[in-house]
C-alpha positions in Angstrom: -113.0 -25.1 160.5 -109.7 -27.1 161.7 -109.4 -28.8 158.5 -109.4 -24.7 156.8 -106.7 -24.4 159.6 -104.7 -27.0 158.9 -104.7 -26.6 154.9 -104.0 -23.0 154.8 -102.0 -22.1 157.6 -98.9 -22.6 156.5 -99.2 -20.2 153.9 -100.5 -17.7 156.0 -97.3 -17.8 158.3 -95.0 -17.7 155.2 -96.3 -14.9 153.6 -96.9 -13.0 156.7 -94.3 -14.3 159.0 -91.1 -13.7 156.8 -91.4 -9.8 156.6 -92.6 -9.9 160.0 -89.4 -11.1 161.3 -87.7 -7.8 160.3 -89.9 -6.0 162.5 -87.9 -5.5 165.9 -90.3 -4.3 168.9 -87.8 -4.2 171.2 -84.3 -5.4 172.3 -85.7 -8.4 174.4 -86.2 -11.4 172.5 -89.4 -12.7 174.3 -91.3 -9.3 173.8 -90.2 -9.9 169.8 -91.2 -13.4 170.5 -95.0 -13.0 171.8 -95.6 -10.7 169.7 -95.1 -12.3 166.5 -96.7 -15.2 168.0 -100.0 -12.8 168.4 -100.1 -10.7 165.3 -99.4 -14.8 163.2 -102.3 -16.7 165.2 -104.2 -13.3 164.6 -103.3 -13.5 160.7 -104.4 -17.5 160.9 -107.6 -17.3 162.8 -108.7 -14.5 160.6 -107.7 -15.5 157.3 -108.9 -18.9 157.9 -112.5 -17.9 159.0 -112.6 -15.8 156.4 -111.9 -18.6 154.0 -114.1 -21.4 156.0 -116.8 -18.4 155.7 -116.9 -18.0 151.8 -115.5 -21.5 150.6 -115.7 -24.4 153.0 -119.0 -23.8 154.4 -121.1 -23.2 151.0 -119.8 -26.5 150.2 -121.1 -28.7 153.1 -124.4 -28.6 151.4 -124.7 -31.5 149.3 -126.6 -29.5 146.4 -123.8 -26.8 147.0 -123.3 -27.6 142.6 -126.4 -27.3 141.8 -127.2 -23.7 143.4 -123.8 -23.1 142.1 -124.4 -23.6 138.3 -128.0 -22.0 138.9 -127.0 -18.7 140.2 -123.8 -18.6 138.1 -125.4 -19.1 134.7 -128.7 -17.8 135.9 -130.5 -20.5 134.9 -134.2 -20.9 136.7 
């Protein structure tokens, strides 16, 4: 799952992190600070199990294209 990590994450932060910068918690910068640190490694961890879940992990098994083609085209 690191390598999910690594290849999506930075889209993760850019499409959450830049409207999450608007958001002001509070007046103190460290509270603003930790917590978009927690709601972005949040977004990350999720979105990237998510994706490790339904794409990476189908794909470790090296017959992953034939059960592929067989249940897409439904052929037996």
């Amino acid at each position: 799952m690191c390598y999910t990590i690594y290849l999506i994450h930075y889209q993760i932060i850019s499409v959450i992190g830049n409207p999450l910068m608007k958001i002001k918690i509070s007046s103190n910068q460290i509270i603003n600070q930790v917590f978009y640190c927690v709601i972005l490694l949040g977004s990350v961890l999720i979105f990237s199990s998510i994706f490790f879940l339904m794409i990476e992990r189908p794909c470790m098994n090296k017959d992953w294209t034939k059960k592929f083609i067989k249940n897409y085209f439904k052929i037996t």
